[in-house]
Each structure stands twice: as C-alpha cells, then as structure tokens.
C-alpha positions in Angstrom: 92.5 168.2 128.5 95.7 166.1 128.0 99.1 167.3 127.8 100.5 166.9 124.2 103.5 164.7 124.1 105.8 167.2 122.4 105.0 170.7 123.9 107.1 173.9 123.7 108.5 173.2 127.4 110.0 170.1 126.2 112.0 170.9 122.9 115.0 170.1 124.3 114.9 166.5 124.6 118.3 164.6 124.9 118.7 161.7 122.4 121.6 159.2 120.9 122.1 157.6 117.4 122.9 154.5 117.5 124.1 153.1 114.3 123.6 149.5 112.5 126.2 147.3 111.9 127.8 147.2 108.5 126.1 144.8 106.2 128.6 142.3 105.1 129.9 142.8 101.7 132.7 140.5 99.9 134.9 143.6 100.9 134.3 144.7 104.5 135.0 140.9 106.4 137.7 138.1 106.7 135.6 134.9 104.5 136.0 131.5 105.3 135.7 130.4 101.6 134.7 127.0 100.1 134.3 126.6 96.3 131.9 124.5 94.1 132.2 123.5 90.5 130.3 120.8 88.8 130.6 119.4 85.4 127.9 117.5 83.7 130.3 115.1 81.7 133.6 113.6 81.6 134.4 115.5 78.5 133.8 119.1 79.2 137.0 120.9 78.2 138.6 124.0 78.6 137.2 126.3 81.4 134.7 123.5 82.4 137.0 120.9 83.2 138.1 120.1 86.8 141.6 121.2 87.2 141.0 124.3 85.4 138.3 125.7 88.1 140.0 124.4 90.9 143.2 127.4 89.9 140.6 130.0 88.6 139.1 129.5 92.3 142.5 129.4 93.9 143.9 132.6 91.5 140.9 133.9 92.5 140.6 133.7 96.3 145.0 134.9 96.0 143.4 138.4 94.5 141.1 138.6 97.6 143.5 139.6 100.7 140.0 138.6 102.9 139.4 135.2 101.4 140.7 132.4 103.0 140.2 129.5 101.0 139.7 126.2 102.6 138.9 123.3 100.1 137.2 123.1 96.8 134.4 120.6 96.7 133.6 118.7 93.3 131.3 116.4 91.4 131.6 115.0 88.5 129.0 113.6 85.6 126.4 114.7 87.8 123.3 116.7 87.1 122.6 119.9 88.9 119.1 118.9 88.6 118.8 117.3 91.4 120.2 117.1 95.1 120.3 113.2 95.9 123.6 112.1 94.5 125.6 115.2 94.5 127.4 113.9 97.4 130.7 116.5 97.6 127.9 119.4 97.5 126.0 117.8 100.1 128.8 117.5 102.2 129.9 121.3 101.7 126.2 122.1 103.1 126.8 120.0 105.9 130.0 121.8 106.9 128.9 125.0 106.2 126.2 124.3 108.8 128.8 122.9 111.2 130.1 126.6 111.0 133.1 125.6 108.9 132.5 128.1 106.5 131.2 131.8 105.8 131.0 131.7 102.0 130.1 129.5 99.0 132.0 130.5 95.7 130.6 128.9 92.6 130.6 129.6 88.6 126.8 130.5 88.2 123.6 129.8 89.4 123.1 127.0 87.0 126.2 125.3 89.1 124.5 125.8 92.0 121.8 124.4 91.3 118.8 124.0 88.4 115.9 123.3 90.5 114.2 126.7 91.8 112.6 125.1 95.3 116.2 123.2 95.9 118.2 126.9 95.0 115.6 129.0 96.8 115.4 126.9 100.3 119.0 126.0 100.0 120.4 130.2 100.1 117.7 130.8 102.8 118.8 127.6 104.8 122.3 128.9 104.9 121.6 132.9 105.3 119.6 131.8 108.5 122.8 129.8 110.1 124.3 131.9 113.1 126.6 133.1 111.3 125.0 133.3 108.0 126.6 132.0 105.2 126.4 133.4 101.9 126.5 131.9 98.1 128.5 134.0 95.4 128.0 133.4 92.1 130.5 134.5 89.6 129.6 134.8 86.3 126.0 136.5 87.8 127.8 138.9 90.0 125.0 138.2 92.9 126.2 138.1 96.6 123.0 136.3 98.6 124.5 138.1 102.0 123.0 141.1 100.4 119.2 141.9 100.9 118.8 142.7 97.6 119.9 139.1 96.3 116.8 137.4 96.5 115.0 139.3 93.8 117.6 138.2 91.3 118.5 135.0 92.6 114.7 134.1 91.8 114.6 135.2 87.9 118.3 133.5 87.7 117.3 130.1 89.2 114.3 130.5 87.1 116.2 130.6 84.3 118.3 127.9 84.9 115.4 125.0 85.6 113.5 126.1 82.1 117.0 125.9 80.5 117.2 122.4 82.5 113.5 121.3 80.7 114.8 122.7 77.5 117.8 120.5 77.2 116.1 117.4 79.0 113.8 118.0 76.1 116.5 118.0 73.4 118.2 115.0 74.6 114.6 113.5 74.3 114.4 114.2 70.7 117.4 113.3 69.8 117.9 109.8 71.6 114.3 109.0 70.0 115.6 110.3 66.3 118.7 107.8 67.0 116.1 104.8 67.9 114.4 105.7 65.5 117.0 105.3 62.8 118.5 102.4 64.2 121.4 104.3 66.5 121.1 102.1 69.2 123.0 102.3 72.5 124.9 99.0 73.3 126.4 99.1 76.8 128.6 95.5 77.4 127.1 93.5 79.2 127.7 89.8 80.7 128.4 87.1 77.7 129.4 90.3 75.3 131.8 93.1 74.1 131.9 96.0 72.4 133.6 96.2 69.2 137.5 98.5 69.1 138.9 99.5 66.3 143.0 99.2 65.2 143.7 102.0 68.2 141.8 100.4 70.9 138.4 102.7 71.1 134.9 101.5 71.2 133.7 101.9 67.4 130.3 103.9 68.1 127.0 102.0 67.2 128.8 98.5 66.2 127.0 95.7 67.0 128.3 93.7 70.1 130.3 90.7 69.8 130.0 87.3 72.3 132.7 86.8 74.7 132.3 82.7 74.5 134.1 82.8 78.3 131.3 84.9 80.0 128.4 83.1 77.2 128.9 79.9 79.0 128.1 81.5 82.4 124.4 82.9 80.0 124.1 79.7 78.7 124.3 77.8 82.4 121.9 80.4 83.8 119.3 79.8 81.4 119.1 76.1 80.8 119.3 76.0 84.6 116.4 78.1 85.2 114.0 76.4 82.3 115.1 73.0 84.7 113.6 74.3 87.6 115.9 76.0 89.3 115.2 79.7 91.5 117.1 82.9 90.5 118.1 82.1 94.4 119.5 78.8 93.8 121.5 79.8 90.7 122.7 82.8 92.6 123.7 80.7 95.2 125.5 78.3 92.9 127.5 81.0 90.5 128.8 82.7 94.3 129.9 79.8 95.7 132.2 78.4 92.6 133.6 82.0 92.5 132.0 83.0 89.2 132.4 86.3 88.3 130.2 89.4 87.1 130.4 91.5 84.3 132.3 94.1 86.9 133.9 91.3 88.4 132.7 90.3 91.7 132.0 87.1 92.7 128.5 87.9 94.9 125.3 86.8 92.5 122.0 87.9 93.6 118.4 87.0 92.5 117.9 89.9 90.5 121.1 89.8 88.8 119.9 86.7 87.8 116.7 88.0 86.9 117.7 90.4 84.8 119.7 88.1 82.3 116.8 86.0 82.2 115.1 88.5 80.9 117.6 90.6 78.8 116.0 90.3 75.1 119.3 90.7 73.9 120.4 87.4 74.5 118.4 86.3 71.2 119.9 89.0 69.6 117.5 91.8 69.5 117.4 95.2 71.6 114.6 96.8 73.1 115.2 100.7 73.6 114.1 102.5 76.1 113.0 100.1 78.6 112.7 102.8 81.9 113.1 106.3 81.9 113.4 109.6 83.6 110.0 110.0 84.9 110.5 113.4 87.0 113.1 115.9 86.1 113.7 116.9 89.5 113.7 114.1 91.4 115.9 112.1 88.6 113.1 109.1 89.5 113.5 105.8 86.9 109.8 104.1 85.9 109.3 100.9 83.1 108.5 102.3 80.3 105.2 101.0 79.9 104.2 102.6 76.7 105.0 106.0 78.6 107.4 106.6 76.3 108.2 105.7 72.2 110.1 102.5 71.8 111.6 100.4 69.0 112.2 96.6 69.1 114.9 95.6 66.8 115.1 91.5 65.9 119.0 90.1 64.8 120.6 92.9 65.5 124.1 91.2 66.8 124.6 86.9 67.5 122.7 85.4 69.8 124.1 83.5 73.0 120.0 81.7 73.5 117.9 81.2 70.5 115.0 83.1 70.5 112.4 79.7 71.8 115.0 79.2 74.6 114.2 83.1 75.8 110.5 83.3 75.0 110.2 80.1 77.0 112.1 81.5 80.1 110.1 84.7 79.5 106.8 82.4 80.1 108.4 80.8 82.9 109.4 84.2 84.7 105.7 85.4 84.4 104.7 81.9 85.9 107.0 81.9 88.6 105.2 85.1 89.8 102.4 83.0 90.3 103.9 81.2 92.6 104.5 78.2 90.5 107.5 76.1 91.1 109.6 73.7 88.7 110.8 73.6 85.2 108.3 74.3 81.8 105.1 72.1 81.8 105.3 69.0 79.3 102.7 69.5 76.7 100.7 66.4 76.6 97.5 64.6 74.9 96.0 61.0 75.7 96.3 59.4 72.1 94.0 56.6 72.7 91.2 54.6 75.4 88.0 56.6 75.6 89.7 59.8 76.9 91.3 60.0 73.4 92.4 63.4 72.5 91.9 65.0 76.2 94.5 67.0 77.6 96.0 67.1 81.1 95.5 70.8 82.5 97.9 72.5 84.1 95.8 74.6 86.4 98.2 77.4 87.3 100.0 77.6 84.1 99.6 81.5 82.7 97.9 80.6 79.3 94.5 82.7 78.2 94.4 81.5 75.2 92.4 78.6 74.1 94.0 78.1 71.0 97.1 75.7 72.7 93.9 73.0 73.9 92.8 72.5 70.4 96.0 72.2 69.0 96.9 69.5 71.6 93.9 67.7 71.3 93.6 67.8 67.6 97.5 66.4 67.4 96.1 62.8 67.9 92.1 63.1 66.9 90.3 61.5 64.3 87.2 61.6 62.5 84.5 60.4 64.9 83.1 57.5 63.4 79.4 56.9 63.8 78.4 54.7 66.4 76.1 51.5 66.0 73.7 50.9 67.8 71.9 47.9 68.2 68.0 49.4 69.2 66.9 46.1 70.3 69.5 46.0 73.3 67.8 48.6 74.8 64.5 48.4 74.3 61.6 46.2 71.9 60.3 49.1 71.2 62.0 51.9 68.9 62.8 54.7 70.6 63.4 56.9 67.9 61.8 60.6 68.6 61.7 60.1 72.5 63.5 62.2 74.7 65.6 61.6 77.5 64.7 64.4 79.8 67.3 66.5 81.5 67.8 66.2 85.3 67.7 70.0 85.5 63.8 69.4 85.2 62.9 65.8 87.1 65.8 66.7 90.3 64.8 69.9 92.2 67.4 68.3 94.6 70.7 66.9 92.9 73.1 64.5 94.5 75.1 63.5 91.6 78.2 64.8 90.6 78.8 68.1 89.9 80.5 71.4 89.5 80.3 74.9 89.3 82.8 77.0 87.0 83.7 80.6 88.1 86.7 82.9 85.5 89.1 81.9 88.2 88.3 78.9 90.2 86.5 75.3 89.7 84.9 73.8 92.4 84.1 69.7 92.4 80.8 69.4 94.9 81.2 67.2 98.0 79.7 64.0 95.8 82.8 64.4 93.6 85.1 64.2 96.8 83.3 61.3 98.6 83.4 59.3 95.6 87.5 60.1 95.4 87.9 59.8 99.0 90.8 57.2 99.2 92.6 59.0 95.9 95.1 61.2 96.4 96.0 62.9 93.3 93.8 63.5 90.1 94.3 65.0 86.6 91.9 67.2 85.1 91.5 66.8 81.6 89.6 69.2 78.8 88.4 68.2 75.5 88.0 71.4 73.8 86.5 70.2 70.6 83.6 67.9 72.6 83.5 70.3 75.4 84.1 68.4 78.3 86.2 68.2 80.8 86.8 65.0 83.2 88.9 64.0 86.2 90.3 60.8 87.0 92.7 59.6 89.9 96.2 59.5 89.1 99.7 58.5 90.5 101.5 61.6 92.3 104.2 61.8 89.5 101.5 62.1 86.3 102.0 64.6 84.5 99.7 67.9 85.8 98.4 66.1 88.5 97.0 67.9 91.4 96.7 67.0 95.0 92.9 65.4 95.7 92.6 65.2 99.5 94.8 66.9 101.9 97.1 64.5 104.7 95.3 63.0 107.8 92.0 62.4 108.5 90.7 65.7 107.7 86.9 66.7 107.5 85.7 66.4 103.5 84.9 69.5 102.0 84.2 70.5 97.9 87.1 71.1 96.0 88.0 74.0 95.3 91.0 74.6 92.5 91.9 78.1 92.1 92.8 79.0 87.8 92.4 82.2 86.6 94.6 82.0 83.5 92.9 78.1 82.8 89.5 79.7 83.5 89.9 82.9 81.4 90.6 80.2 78.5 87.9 77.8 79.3 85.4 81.1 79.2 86.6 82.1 75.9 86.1 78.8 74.4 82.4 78.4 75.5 82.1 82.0 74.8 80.5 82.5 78.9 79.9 85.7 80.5 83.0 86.2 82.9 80.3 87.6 85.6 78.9 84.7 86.2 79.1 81.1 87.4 78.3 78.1 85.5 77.0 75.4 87.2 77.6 71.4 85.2 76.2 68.3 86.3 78.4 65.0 85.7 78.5 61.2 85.0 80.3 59.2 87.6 81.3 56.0 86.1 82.9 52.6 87.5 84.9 49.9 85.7 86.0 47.4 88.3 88.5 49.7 90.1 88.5 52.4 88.1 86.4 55.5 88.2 85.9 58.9 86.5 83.3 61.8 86.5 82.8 63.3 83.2 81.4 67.1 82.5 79.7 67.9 79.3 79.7 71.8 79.8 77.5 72.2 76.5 74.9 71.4 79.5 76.3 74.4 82.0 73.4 76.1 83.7 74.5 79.8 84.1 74.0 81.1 87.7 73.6 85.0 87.5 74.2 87.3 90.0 71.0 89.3 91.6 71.2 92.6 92.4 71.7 92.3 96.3 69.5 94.7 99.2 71.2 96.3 101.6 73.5 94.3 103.6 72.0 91.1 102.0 74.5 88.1 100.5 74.6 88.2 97.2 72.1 85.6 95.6 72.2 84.4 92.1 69.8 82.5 90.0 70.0 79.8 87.8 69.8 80.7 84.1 68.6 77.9 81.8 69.9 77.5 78.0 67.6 79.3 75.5 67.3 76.5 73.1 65.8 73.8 76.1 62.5 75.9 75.5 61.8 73.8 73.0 62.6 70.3 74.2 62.8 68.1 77.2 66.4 66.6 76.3 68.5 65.1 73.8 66.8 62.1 71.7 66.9 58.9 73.2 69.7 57.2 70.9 71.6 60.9 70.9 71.9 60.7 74.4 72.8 57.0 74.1 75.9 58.0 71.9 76.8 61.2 74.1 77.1 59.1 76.8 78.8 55.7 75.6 81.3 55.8 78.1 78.2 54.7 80.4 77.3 52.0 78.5 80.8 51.2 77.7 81.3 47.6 79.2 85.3 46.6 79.8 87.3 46.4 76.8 90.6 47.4 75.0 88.7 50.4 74.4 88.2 51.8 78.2 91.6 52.3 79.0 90.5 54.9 81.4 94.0 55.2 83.1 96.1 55.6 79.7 99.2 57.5 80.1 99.5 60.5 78.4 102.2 61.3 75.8 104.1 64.5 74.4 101.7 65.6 71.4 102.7 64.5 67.9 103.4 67.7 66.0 103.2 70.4 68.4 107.0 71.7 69.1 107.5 71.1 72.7 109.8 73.3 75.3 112.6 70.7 75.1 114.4 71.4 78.9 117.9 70.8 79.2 118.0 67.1 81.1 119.7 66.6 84.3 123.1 65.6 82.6 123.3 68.4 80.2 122.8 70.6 83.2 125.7 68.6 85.0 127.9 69.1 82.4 127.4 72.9 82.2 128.0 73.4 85.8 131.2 71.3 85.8 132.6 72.8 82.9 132.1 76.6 84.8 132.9 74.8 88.4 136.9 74.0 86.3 136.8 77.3 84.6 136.3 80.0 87.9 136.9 76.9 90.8 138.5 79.3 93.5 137.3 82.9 91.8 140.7 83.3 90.3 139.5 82.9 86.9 137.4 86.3 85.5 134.9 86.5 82.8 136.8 89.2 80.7 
C-alpha cells in the first residue's frame, strides 16, 4: 500500500507566500499619458470644441501628481466610425506601440471609437504591448488595465455603434426629406459660385450663379471634346497654358475632365445623390445605381452648355468606352440614284434603337411609284402567275454573295471579299423601310466608311464587322430572335466600274442552334420562312420589280456612288468647327498664359 502524501509524520511542512504584483490602477503608477478628443464637425461648441478639451485634459492630468502628460492628439470633422482616415489617432497607436506611452485618456467610448470589432481589437492590441497600455474613458469611468474592463467595455462600444446606425439613419431621412422638397445641396464647382448675402455668407439652398471667367474654361472643354478631342489631350492642353482648377492648381487630369463632361449641372439641372455610403464601417462610396432614392431636378440655376450640347457629350462619353475615336457621327441619307433613302451605318456607334434609321431614311423618301414594265422585253409569252424560284431550293451549294447576321457581328462570305478585292474602304448602308442593307466601295474619307481589306498582300478571309449596338437595332426592326443567326443571300451587280451587293433580309434564312452532345461543336440548322410552304418564290414580274437594280441598265438614275448628305429635317449634333475651337483656346491661352491668372 502507498504512502499518502500528507501523513501525520509530515504536518510540519515548511512553505513561503509569495505575493502578486499590484494590479495597476490610475493611482498606484507613474502614467505616461496621451489624450484623444475627436469632434464630428467644425461647429461643435462648448465642451466639444477643440481648445476646450485640450485644458480639461491638461487641468486634468495637473490634478493627477502620477500623470505625466505628453501630447494631445486630435482630429477634426472626422467620423469615429471608422479607422482609415483618422490619421492623429492612428498615429497615437503607433506611438503607443513604440512604447511612448502607458495610457490613452479620452472623453468616452463613443470617442474612441463606434465600431465594436475596431474598439474590441484595438484595447486588446494595446493591453498585450510589453508594457501594456491602457485606455481610460472619462465620462464611463472604465479603466481597460483592469480585468474587469472588458465586460463593460463590450456593452459600451455596443452601445455606441447602434447609436452610430441610429444617427446614420437620421441623417438618411432627413437628406432624402430635403431632396425630396427641393433642398438641394450645391457645392461650387468649376464655371460657378455660390450666392452671399449683404455680410458675406453663403445664403443656404440659393441657386448657383456662373462665374463667366471659369465658364469659358466649361465651354472650351466641351466643344473640344464633341471635336474629337480625349479627356487626355484636353488635360494636357488646360496644364500646359497654366489653367487653373476650381481649387486652383494648374495639373488637369483625365478624370477631372471627365467629370465636367458629365456633370448634369452644366445644363442646369441637379441630380441628387449620385454615390453613397455603402458600408457604415468601412465609410466605402458606390454609384447610386438605383440603391438609393434620387430626384432629378431640370432648370434649377443657368446653364453654361445647353442641354443638346450635354446629352450629345453624354452619348459620346458612352461611345468612347467602346473604343471609338473622333468627334459625334454626321447623320446622313443618300437623297437620290437607286440607293435613295439608304443610310450610311456607323457600325460601332451605341444606338439600339431603330427608330433614328427610319427617321433618316424617311427625311428624303417618296412614294414608290409603280414601275412599268414592258412584258414583251422579257419574254413573248406572259409571265404573269409564274414563279421565280428561290435559290434556297435549286442551290444545295451557293457561291453567290452572301451573309450571315449574328446580335453583334455581320460577316460578308469570302465571294463578297473576292469580288471587293482591290477596294479598300466600303460603306454599309440600311434601308429600314425596304429592308435591305447594301455595301458599296467608297473613298477613305466617306462618311462611316469602314476599312475593306487589311495592308499588304494578306490571305482573303470573310469579313467579319463586329456591332452589337447596330445589330441589337437591326434585330429589333426585323423582329429576329437574338439567339440565332440569320443567314441572307445577295445580288452582286456591275455597271462599267462600279459594283455593289445588295441584301434583301425579308429573305434571311434563320440558322438555329442545336442542342450540342457532349464535347461536340455546336451545330445549327437552317430554318426556312413559314410563309415559303406555300410557294416556290416571288411572281415573275414581282421579282422583276424587287430586283430592278439588276435590270437597271446605265442611266442618270444608277448613280450608285452618290454622296451622301446631312438629312433634311432631322436636327443634327452641330460640332464646334476647327476655328471656333481655335478661337476658344486662344481666348483661355491670353487669359491664364503663364498660370498667373486664376479662375476665381
């Protein structure tokens, strides 16, 4: 049997207490102290005002024989919210972890800080430092040095983040009651002012007024950018002649320039709410992309741009992302020759709607007047009631011209190419009313032309043009289905030196998508028109008329290389010309030549 441990023999055992070290109170130890106050405005008076904490901390640490205060760290108009721009507090942390420091005197937890994670981690963080470093808050009484601390310090930073939500949530309300009625905010900005009354302060909520100095600059900016200059090149321009900013620097930068461009209240209206406050906490900005309520107010102060000038800049802007380059597109229609009423496409213009092609084409069309036909000069016999049948029927194997139509590409078969192989550039024109759409070779400097066949003596390949906004248009008219392809045979025709391919795309032959096997390409198959059931083609003299351009002999009438002009009637974007341009720039190259002069 074991001895016991403790037996009668061995009561006298010889033992020492050794005690623990005091726990450090705000009483018992020489503090290295640091203060902290924060205000969340400019305007907070009385005890919440800068110079009045700074002597309460420094009447306070002279009542304390074992405070030794070294420096009182302070931010102004910012949140406690968050950490990331609180930049004196961040700096006190960063000393206090140098060893600089033993304690942290601020107002209240809410001071501190009014996120719970940031509080929590933050007072741990420091009561971990060798040696610790502890956080006194005033008003709360609560010494973190203490074990006890942490219990409190949780319900009190609690506290303070709901009362955070609870006035973020106020502020809310009440900025979208002031939209609401029309109480809009109006920060100056370049080209205007705010209004002052007799003693020289802002007059809250009056509409801003244009500083005719700084307009000029607006004015430049747009009508340069609608030429075809980049938000670079005008950047580059307004630094180098020493033009200055609202703030008054002379350094442009594209998105300075950007952001005028697209600053509604250059025609005069106001958009509220354009970003907010997305995350409390992290104080993170987001576009307000319906996120949040918003108002749009027209005429709500004079406009530097009229309202055309900045819709067509705003059209421009969404273009440019697109990767188009130059000024706004010409709108134009061929008013005559047998491509009458056809307009030149603009391929990677941003415009979905089809509503713009009919209005062109319409601007110069006419009744169609009923051809005459003389029967005899095609055949003795009448033809009436035959058909012409379709290729799609009689060709298992086309060679002709032809091409396929996708939402967001057109692509010319390799006939189309070989039969343009000496042309360089082409326009592709749309009839929307007839339904067709056509190319034709063209000089490089028509309007919308588009690059045929690439430099050198390169392999020929279909051509592909890539158009998703032209395509989404083209679909809509023809009322397609977006999932599939549309497949149109052509008519290549030759006067002398002059050729085109026309498309009738009432003729497309849908191509629709299979569903594929299992690591199979997909496969689609063609998709004939319900209404050929019932016939072979279109009647012999029908078809005759359809296609009169192929009959067409050489005549004032052909004109298949007419120019095309501005459409009658349809308001154009009228771009500032190159000497209006000049002008503008010379008048704000005299004005800030040398950056002395500022823009108010």
């Amino acid at each position: 049997m074991p001895e016991p441990i403790c037996s009668p023999e061995h009561d006298t055992w010889e033992k020492r207490f050794i005690p623990a070290k005091p726990k450090a109170t705000l009483r018992n130890r020489l503090f290295r102290v640091c203060a902290y106050c924060r205000v969340s405005t400019d305007n907070d008076a009385q005890m919440s005002s800068f110079e009045l904490q700074q002597a309460h901390y420094r009447q306070m640490a002279d009542q304390r024989p074992n405070w030794s205060l070294r420096h009182i760290y302070a931010d102004e108009g910012i949140s406690g919210v968050s950490l990331k721009n609180r930049t004196a507090f961040n700096d006190m942390i960063a000393a206090c972890e140098r060893g600089e420091y033993d304690l942290i005197v601020t107002k209240s937890v809410s001071r501190f800080a009014r996120n719970l994670v940031d509080c929590i981690s933050l007072v741990r963080r420091l009561k971990n430092l060798d040696p610790p470093v502890g956080v006194f808050f005033e008003t709360d009484n609560l010494n973190t040095i203490e074990e006890s601390s942490e219990f409190m310090l949780t319900f009190l930073a609690s506290f303070a983040q709901e009362e955070s939500v609870k006035k973020r949530e106020a502020m809310i309300w009440s900025l979208s009651q002031r939209f609401k009625d029309c109480q809009l905010l109006a920060p100056p900005l370049l080209g205007y002012d705010r209004q002052r009354d007799t003693a020289g302060h802002y007059i809250k909520h009056a509409p801003l007024v244009i500083n005719e100095a700084e307009a000029n600059v607006v004015r430049f900016i747009f009508d340069a950018y609608l030429y075809g200059w980049s938000q670079a090149d005008i950047a580059a321009f307004l630094t180098d002649i020493g033009c200055r900013t609202k703030t008054g620097n002379t350094g442009w930068s594209s998105s300075s320039v950007g952001y005028i461009l697209s600053n509604e209240r250059y025609c005069g209206d106001i958009l509220t709410w354009k970003t907010f406050t997305s995350d409390l906490f992290n104080h993170k900005r987001k576009k307000n992309r319906q996120d949040v309520d918003q108002y749009y107010y027209r005429d709500q102060h004079e406009a530097i741009i009229t309202r055309e000038k900045f819709e067509m800049a705003q059209a421009l802007l969404e273009n440019r992302k697109h990767s188009m380059r130059g000024g706004m597109p010409p709108l134009h229609v061929i008013d005559g020759g047998i491509f009458r009423g056809f307009v030149p496409i603009n391929h990677h213009w941003i415009n979905d709607d089809p509503g713009l092609y009919y209005d062109l084409s319409n601007s110069v069309s006419v009744p169609r007047r009923e051809t005459r036909l003389l029967k005899s000069s095609f055949s003795l016999f009448d033809l009436k009631g035959y058909q012409v049948v379709r290729s799609q029927f009689t060709q298992a194997r086309y060679e002709g011209p032809a091409v396929t139509i996708g939402i967001d590409k057109i692509i010319f078969n390799l006939f189309c190419v070989r039969r343009f192989s000496d042309v360089g550039h082409i326009q592709l024109l749309l009839h929307p009313s007839q339904r067709k759409i056509a190319i034709r070779p063209c000089d490089k400097g028509a309007v919308h032309c588009i690059k045929w066949r690439p430099d050198g003596d390169m392999p020929l390949y279909a051509k592909v043009l890539r158009c998703q906004h032209f395509g989404t248009a083209l679909f809509r008219m023809m009322e397609w289905d977006p999932n599939y392809l549309y497949k149109v045979r052509g008519t290549w025709v030759q006067r002398e030196h002059k050729q085109i391919i026309v498309y009738n795309l009432e003729d497309a032959v849908s191509a629709v998508p299979l569903s594929p096997t299992s690591g199979a390409r997909l496969r689609r198959a063609e998709l004939y028109a319900e209404a050929w059931e019932y016939s072979f083609g279109d009647e012999f003299y029908d078809h005759i008329r359809e296609n009169g351009i192929f009959y067409m002999g050489q005549s004032a009438a052909w004109q298949a290389d007419r120019s095309s002009v501005p459409a009658p009637g349809v308001e154009q974007y009228r771009t500032p010309t190159g000497c209006e341009l000049q002008a503008l720039a010379d008048k704000l190259k005299k004005r800030d030549g040398g950056g002395n002069a500022g823009t108010g």
